[in-house]
N, C-alpha and C positions, 0 to 999 in steps of 0.2 A: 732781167736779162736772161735769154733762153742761149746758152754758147755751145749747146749739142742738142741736137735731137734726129730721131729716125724714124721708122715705123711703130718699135717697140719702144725707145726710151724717149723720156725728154728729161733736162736736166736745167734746174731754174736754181740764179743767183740773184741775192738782192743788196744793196747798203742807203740809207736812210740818216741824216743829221740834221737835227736842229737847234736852235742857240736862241735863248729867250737873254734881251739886252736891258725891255722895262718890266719887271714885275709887275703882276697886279698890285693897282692902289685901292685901298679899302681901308673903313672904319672899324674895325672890329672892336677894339679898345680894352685888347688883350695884352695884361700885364707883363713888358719885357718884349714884345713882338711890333716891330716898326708895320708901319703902314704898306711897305711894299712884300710884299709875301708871296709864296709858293707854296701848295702842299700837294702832296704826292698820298697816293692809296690804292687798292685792286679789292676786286670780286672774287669771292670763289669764281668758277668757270661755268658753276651749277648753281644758283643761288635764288630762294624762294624771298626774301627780304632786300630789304636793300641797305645792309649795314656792310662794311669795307672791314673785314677783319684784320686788316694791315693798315697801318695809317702813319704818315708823319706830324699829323697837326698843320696847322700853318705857321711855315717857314722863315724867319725876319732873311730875305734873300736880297743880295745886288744882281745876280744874274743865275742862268742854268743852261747846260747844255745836254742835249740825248743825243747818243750814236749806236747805233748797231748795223746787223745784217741776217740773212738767213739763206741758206739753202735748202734743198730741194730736189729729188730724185724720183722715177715713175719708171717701172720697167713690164712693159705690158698689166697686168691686174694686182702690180705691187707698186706703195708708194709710201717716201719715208721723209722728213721736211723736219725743220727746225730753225728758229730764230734766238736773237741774242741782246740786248742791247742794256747801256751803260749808261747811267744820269749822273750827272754832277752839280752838287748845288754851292756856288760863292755866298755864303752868310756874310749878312753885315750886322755886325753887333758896336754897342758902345767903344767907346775906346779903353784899351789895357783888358778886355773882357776876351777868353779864345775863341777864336773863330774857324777852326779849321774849315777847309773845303769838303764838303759832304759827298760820299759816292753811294749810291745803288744800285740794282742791277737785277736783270729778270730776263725769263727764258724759256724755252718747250722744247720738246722733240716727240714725234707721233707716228707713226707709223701705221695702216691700214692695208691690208687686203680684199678684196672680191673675191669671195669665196668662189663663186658660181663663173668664172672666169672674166668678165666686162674689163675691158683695161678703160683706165683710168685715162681722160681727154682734158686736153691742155688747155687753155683758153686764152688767145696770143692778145685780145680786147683788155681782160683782168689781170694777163699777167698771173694766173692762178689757176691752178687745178679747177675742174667740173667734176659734179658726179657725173657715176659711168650711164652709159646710154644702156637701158636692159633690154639683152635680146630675146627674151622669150617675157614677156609681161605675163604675169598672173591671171588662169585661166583653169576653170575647172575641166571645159570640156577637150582644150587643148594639150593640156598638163603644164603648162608655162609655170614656174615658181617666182620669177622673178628675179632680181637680183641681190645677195644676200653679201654685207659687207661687215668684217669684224676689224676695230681697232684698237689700238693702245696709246694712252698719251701720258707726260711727264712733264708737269710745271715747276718752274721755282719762280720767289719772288724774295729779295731780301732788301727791307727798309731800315734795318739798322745800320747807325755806321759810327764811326768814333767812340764808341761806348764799351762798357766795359762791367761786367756783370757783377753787384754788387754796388758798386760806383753811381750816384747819379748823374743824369746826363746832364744836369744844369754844371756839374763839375769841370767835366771835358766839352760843353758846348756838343755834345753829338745828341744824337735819337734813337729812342729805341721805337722806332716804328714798324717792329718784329717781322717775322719771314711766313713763308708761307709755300709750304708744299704740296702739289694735289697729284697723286696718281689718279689712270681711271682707265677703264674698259666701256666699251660702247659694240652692240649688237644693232648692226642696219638691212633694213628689208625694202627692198625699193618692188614695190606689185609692179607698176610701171614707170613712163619717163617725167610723170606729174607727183606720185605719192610719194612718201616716207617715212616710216613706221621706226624709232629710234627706243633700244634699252637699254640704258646709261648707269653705271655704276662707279663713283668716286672718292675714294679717303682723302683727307682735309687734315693736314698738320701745321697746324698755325702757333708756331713758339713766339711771345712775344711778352716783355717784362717791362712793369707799372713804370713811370717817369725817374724812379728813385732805384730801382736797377733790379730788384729785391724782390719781388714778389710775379709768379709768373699767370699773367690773365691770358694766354693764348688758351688754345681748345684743342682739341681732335674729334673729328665725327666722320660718319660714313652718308653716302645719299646713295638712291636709286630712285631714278625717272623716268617713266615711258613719254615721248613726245609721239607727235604725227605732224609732219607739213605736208603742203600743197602748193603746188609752182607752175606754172604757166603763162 
């Protein structure tokens, strides 16, 4: 939903809900865990492998529901956006065994400008920002540089819930399916309205403690990545 916009601003809102009623059925023939299950997990945002530093396992679930929303602001060559959203998981366990309802939740906020001026275009199709259109493209003999864009972003992700440090979570029925922070900086070079030249810097703070409460196997590390795309 776009509920203003002008020459220079546009201003985008969004809300999103969904309700899982049958779990997946599967055989896994994990000790304590019913056949209908759920599990939840994320990526770093930058990630060379494919292991999910956050994880719930699979879930013995009767149902689950997700909601959030985001917004979003552009005011000529500045633009600043952010989303939100909240999971709930219904356990079903044996009987006289606790089961609380399980919460998580994750979320961003980012912010970017165009250095070289290019405001930032809306795309009323996506619903979603475009990169900027560059008015001078990359040119030796013209002096064009392009268009040059610096951002900032801030993730969270938290998969624990009911748990309590020290405590196993088989005790209280919760998980420690630990959290996950990532700041990051990003340098962008657009030559023209097809290339992309991106240099990405991001810290990775992943706290997250073994099944028994007690022993902490999350990480922290840094990355830096040059990409390049191409689009047309």
């Amino acid at each position: 939903m776009r509920p203003y916009h002008d020459e220079d601003w546009n201003v985008h809102f969004e809300f999103s809900g969904q309700t899982v009623f049958h779990p997946n059925v599967n055989s896994s023939g994990i000790p304590g865990v019913s056949r209908t299950t759920l599990s939840f997990g994320d990526y770093p945002e930058l990630h060379i492998a494919f292991d999910q530093l956050v994880d719930t396992g699979p879930l013995s679930a009767s149902g689950a529901s997700a909601y959030g929303g985001g917004v979003g602001a552009s005011w000529r060559n500045f633009l600043v956006q952010g989303e939100y959203y909240q999971i709930g998981v219904t356990q079903s366990k044996l009987a006289g065994v606790p089961a609380p309802r399980l919460g998580f939740n994750g979320g961003y906020v980012e912010g970017s400008v165009v250095l070289t001026g290019e405001p930032f275009r809306y795309s009323i199709d996506r619903a979603a920002w475009s990169r900027p259109k560059v008015d001078h493209p990359f040119s030796v003999g013209d002096g064009g540089i392009g268009a040059w864009e610096i951002a900032a972003r801030y993730s969270t992700v938290d998969l624990n819930s009911h748990v309590i440090p020290g405590v196993a979570q088989s005790v209280t029925s919760g998980i420690y399916g630990g959290s996950q922070n990532i700041s990051a900086v990003a340098l962008s070079w657009y030559p023209n309205d097809w290339l992309r030249f991106v240099l990405q810097f991001q810290y990775v703070d992943v706290n997250k403690l073994n099944p028994a409460g007690t022993t902490q196997i999350g990480q922290r590390y840094e990355t830096l990545a040059a990409r390049a795309q191409a689009a047309w």
